[in-house]
N, C-alpha and C positions, 0 to 999 in steps of 0.2 A: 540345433540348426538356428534359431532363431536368436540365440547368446551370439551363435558366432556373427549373425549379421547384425546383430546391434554393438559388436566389437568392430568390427569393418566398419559401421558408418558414424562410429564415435569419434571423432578425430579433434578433439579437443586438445588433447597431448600430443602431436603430430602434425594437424593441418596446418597451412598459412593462417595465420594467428587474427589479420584483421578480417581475414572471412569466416573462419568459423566464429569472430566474436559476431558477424552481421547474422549468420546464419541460425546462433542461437538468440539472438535479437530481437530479430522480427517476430515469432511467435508471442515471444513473449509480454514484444511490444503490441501485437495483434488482441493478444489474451487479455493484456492491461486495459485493451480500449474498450473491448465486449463487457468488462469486468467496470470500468468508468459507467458501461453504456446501461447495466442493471439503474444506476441511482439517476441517471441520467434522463432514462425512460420517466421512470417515475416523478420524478420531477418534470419535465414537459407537459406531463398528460393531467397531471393535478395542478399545475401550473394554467394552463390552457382552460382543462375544464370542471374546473373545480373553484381557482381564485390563487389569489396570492397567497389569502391565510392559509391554504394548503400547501403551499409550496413552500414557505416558511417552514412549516410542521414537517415534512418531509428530508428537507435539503439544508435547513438552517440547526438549530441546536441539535435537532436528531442528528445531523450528518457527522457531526463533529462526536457527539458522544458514538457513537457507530466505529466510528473511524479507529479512536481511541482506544476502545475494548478492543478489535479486531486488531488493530495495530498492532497491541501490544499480545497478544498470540502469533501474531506473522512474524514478531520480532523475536519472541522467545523460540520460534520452532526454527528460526534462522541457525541458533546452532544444532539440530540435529541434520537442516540441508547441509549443512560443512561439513558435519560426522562423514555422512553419505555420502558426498563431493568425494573428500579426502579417500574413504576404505576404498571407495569404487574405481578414485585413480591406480591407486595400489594393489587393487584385485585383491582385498580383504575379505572375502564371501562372506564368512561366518559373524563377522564387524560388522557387516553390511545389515545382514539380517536383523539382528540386535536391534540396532539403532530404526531400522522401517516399523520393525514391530514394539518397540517402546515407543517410537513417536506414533502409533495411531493410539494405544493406550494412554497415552497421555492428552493427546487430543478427544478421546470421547469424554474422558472424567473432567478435561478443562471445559467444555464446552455444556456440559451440564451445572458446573459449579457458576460460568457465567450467565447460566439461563438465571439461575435462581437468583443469583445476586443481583441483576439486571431487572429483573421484574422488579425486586423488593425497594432498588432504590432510584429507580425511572424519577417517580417522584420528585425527587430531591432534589437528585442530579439537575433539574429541570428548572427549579426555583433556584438553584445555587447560581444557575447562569440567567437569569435574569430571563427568560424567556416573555415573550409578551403574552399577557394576557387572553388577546383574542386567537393566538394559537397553540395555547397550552395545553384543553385539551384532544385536539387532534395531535398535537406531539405526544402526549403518555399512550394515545392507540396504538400509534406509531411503534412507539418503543417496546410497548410490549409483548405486540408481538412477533417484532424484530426478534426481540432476547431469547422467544419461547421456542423459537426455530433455529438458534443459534448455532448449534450443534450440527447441522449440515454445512455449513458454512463456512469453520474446522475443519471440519472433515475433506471437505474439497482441498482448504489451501494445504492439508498435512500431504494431501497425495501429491497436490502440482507440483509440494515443493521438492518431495522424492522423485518426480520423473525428470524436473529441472535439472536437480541432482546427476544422474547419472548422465544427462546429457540431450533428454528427450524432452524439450519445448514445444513440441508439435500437437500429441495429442491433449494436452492442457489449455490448449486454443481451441482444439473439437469441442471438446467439452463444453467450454465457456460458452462458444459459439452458439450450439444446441441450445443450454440453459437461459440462454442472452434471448434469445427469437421466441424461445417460450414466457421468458419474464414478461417483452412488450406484449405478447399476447393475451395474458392474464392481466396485464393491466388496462387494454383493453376492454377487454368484457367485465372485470370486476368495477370498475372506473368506471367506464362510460354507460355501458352496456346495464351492470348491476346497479350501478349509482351507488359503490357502496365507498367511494370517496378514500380517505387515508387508509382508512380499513382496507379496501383492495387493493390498493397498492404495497402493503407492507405484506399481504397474504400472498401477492405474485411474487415479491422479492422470496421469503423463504419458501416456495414450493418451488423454484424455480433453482433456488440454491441446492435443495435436497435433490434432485434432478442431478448437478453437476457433481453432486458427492458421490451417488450410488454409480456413475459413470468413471470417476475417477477409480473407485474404488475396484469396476469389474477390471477395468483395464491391468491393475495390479496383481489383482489374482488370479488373471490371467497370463501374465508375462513369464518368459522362463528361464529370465536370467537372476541373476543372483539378487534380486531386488524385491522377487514374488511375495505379494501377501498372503500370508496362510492365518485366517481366524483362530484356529489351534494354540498359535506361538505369539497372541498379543496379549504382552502382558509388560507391567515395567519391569525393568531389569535395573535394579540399584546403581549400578555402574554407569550406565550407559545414560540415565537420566542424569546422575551428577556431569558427566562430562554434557550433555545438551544444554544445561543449566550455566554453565560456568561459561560458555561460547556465546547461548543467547540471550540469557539475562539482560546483561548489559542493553541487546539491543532490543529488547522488550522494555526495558527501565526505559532506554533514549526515547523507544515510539509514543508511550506515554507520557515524557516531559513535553514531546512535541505536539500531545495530546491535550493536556493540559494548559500550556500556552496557546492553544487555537483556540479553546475553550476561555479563554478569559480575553484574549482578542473577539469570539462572537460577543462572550457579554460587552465589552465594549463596543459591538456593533450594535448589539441589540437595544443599549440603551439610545440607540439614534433615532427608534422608529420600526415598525413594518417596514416602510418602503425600503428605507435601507438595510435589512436584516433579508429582503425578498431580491436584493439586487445584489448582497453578498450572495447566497445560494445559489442565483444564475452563472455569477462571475466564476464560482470555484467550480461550475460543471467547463468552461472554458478553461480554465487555469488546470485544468485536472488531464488537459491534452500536454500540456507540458510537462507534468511529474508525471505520466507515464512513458514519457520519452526517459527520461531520466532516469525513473525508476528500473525501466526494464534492461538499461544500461548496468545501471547499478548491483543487478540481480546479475547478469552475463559476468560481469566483471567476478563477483562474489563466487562462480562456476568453476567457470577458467582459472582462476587464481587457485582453489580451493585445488580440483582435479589435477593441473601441473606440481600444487605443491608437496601432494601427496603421491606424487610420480619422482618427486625430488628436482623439477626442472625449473630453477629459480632465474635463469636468466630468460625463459619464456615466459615466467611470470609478469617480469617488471617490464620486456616490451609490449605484452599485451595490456598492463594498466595505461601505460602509454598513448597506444593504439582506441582504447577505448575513451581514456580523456579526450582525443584529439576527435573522435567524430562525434561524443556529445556535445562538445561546446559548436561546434559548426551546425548541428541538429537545434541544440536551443536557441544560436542567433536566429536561424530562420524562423522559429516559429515565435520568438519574439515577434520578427519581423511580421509574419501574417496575423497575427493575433494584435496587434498594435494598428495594422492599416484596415483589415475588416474583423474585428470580433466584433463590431456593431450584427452583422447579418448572422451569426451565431448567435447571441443575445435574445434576438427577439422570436429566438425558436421559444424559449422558457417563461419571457414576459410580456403581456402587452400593454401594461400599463405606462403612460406616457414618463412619468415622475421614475419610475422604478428600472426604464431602460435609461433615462439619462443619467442617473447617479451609477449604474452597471458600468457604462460606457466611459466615464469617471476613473473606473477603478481600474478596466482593464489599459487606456492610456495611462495612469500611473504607476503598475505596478511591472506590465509586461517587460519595458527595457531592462529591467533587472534579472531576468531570468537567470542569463548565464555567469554570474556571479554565486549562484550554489551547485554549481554543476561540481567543483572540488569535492563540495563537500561528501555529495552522493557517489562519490566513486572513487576516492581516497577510501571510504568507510568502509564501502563492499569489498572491497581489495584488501585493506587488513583484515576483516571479517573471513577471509578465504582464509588465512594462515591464521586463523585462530587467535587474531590481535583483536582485542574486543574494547577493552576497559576502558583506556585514554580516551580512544575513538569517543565512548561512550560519554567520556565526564568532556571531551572538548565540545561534541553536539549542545549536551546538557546545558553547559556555561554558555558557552558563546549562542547560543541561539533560544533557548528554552529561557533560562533566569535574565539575559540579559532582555530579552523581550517581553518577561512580563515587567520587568523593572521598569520599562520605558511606558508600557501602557500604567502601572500604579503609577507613576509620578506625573511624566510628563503628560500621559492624556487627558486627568483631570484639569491641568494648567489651560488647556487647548481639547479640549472636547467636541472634534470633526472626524471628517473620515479619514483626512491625509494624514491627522499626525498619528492614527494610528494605525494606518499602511506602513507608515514609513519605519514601523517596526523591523517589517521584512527585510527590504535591502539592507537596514540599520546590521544586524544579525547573522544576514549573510556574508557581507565582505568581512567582517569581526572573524566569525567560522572558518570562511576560507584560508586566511594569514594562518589560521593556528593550527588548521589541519595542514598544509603547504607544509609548515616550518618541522610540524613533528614526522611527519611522511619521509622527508628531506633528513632529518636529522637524527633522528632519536626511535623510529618506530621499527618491529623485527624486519620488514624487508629492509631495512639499512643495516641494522644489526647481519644480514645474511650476506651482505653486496663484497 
């Protein structure tokens, strides 16, 4: 009963193409912002009542090396949600299964191999990027025990990205939702209440993540369509891990290049100062409203594309990339626009230092009119990411946005060592990106090869 009505209300291969792309959308644009609101929290309330040097510790180098590990697991499990997308278009059961139970197995062993790695080179990691002094070590607290909880964390996004998969965005917003109201609340009391400062705040984060894991997880083995998890049957299956590997590689390699370029854009924030290393942190919990606009466009797109293409419905495919370019870019001018005339009154949720909100306010009047200048880029990517086009995507991100912007911060930022000339990395990067993702989409990439 319950297959047949979750076939009934799948209508991704069927429906009016620019509402089921809204309808799978908003959840997951909902999910994206509960999922923002975890670091976001935390950051506010050690920001507020703890000082900047915490908020630093918290939002600044942590966030970036956080982002980067986690990234690059979202990226690599991206090709087992396309396994998934694809068999579940095609009512492949037995494919299906495969591929849910190889990706949690691969997800608990990846997610232990990052604890351990991640503890042992916190350290490092931390002095590589220059981190300041005065918040170094509440950054290694930070981190470590980010890494040591790591593993629910995984766990969550291998389920969301299975239920995205088939077509269910909804209960991966419950979830988050849940986990999100318990994070602020642990921060809360551990934070204020405990006074136990970075330390409670990175304890609310992973207890709060473990929460959203064991909920995703009941959800799955509980369901009774062809997707169910049975602990019994998780194990890798050689097959089925080479093909995840060979779809998400790439965009595990790409989230890491883009990991790595943030990371050497904070060290060049970081050698400006606290105040500025405290006023980037605020700025990317603002700027962070706009990638998950993006992103969660980016994710639908990657769905829809995947699930038609594995239905074989290739001119439903290329309207619906269509359809979803055209109301991201109308989604990101506006919120340029709000974020350009008030993210001053957002800002000063995270800082109140007077020096630290003016140079924030700085950033976000220079950076936000650019917004919609990457919107190509995230939804061309997910879109061949659907049909299993990974690689170019892969080396065009890499080149045009990752090498060519640390190039501009080794050279040109010591010439001019401020904050503009190495913002202007971003736009520099993204219009670069866009031309080259445009031209190969257009030209040379397989939905052309299929037209």
């Amino acid at each position: 009963m319950e297959r047949d009505v979750l076939q009934k209300e799948n209508q991704i291969t069927e429906g009016v193409i620019w509402k089921q792309i809204l309808l799978f959308f908003f959840p997951i644009l909902l999910g994206t912002f509960f999922q923002q609101l975890y670091n976001a929290a935390d950051a506010m309330i050690v920001g507020r009542f703890v000082g900047k040097e915490a908020l630093s510790a918290v939002a600044g180098s942590t966030g970036m090396l956080t982002q980067m590990v986690v990234g690059f697991f979202v990226g690599l499990s991206s090709g087992a949600a396309v396994l998934v997308s694809q068999y579940y278009g095609a009512r492949k059961e037995e494919m299906v299964g495969y591929a849910v139970h190889t990706f949690f197995a691969f997800s608990i062993l990846a997610g232990i191999g990052m604890s351990v790695l991640g503890i042992a080179l916190t350290s490092w990691m931390l002095e590589v990027m220059q981190t300041p002094a005065d918040v170094m070590e509440m950054s290694k607290i930070y981190l470590w025990v980010y890494f040591g909880g790591i593993v629910g964390n995984l766990v969550y996004n291998s389920g969301a990205a299975i239920l995205r998969a088939v077509g269910d965005s909804k209960r991966p917003l419950y979830f988050l939702i849940a986990s999100c109201l318990i994070n602020i609340l642990l921060d809360l009391i551990l934070v204020i209440v405990c006074r136990l400062g970075v330390l409670g705040a990175a304890l609310a984060t992973i207890l709060s993540q473990a929460l959203s894991a064991s909920m995703v997880v009941a959800a799955l083995m509980r369901t009774e369509d062809m997707h169910r998890l049975e602990w019994r049957r998780v194990r890798l299956d050689k097959r089925m891990v080479q093909r995840m590997i060979r779809i998400g590689f790439p965009s595990g390699l790409q989230s890491v290049m883009y990991g790595l370029s943030n990371v050497i854009i904070q060290s060049a924030i970081n050698s400006l100062g606290t105040d500025h290393v405290a006023a980037w942190a605020a700025y990317s919990k603002l700027d962070g409203v706009f990638w998950m606009i993006v992103s969660a466009f980016g994710i639908a797109a990657t769905t829809f594309v995947g699930q038609n293409f594995g239905a074989g419905r290739m001119e439903r495919v290329k309207k619906g990339v269509r359809n979803c370019m055209g109301m991201t870019l109308a989604s990101s001018a506006f919120m340029s626009f709000l974020i350009f005339n008030w993210g001053i009154y957002g800002f000063e949720l995270f800082a109140t230092d007077p020096k630290v909100v003016s140079i924030g306010i700085s950033m976000v009047r220079y950076l936000s009119p650019f917004y919609v200048t990457y919107v190509s880029i995230e939804i061309l990517s997910g879109a061949l990411r659907g049909v299993g086009d990974c690689w170019i995507p892969m080396l065009l991100c890499c080149g045009g946005v990752c090498v060519l912007r640390v190039l501009w911060v080794l050279v040109a930022v010591p010439m001019k060592r401020d904050m503009y000339t190495i913002m202007f990395s971003y736009p520099l990067t993204w219009v670069v990106t866009t031309i080259l993702f445009v031209v190969y989409y257009l030209f040379f990439s397989k939905m052309k090869a299929r037209s």
